[in-house]
Each structure stands twice: as C-alpha cells, then as structure tokens.
N, C-alpha and C positions, 0 to 999 in steps of 0.2 A: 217478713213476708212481702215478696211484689204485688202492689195492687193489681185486682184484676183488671183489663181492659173491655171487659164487656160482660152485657148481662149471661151471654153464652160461657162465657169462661168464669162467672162467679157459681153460676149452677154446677157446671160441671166440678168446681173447687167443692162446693157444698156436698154435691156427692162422694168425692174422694174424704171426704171426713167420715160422712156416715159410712161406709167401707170401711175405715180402718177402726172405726168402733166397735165392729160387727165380731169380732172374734173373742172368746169366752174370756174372763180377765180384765178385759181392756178395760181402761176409768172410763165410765161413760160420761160423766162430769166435765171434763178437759175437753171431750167432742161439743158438747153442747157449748163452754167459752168460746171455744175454737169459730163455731159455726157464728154465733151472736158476735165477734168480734169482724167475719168477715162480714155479715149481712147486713151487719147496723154499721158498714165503718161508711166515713166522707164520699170517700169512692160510690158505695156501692147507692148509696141515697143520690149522689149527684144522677150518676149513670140513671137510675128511677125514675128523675124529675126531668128527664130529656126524652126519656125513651117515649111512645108509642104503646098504648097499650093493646101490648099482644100478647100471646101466651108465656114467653118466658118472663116477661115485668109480672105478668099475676101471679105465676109460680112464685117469685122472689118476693111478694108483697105479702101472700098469703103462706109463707114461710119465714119472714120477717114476724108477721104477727103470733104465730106457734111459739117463738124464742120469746115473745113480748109476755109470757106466762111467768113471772118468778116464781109463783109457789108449785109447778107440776115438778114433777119427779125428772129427771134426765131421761130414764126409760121413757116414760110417756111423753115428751117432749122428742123424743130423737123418734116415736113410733110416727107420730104428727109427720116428721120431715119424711120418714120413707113414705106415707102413704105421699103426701105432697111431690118428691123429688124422684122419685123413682117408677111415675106413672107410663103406663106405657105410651101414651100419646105427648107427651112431654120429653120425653128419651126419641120419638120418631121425630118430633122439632129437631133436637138438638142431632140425628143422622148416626144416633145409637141403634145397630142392627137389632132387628128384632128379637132374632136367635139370641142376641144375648141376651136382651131382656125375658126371653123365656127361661133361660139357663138360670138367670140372678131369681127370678122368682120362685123359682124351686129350691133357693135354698133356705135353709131355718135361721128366721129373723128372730132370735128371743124371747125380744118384747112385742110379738105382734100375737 
C-alpha cells in the first residue's frame, strides 16, 4: 500500500475502506486492521504532528482514537468511523457533493 500524501487523501483512503465493508458478508474484522494500519501507520502520525489543527487533523485524531478501543466489537468500532468519517460537513471540507452524501445516507448502514 502507497503511503498516503495527505491528511485529505488518508480520509478519503479511510472511507473507501468503510465502503467496501458496507456490503452483507464482508469480514468486518479485516476493515477494522485495514483502517488501524493506515491511521496509526509513520506516515499518517508524521502528516498529524505537522499539520494545523483544522477539521480534517480532528477527523483523523478522533478516528484514530475510536480504532485505540481493543475490546469493542468491529461493528461498533466501524459504527464509531461512519458517524466520524462520513459527516456531512467533513465530506463538504473534503468537495464531496452534497447530493451524494444525501444519496450515501439513505442507504442501510447494518450496524447503525
């Protein structure tokens, strides 16, 4: 996996995870290493300890600490990240049209 180059492109990484967890089946387990491997890796702590805190460093800090849970379930750990990563004023930061985030909200989250 390429490191991400920016906190924008490590959220947007974290969401294409929770996405592909999202479908009936899927190990939810592997989402969760998945997501603690990009959020906790070198990269993503240096990128943290330079940035400026604005919206996307708090998205990422207080989704770092949701993964810092060992004993929650993967469900309730991955429910943690969509409320965190899928907010609609966090998706307008990052120039995710609205429409879509209306569309993603309509659909049936499992574990919410």
């Amino acid at each position: 996996m390429n490191a991400p180059t920016s906190l924008d492109e490590t959220i947007r990484r974290a969401q294409d995870i929770l996405w592909s967890a999202l479908p009936p089946g899927v190990a939810r387990t592997s989402a969760v290493v998945e997501l603690k491997e990009l959020l906790w890796s070198t990269q993503t702590g240096e990128a943290l300890a330079l940035a400026s805190d604005n919206y996307l460093a708090f998205a990422l800090r207080e989704s770092r600490m949701a993964l810092a849970d060992a004993s929650a379930w993967p469900d309730k750990t991955l429910s943690a990240l969509w409320t965190i990563l899928d907010d609609p004023a966090l998706n307008a930061t990052l120039g995710i049209p609205h429409d879509f985030c209306a569309n993603a909200a309509r659909r049936d989250h499992p574990w919410r």
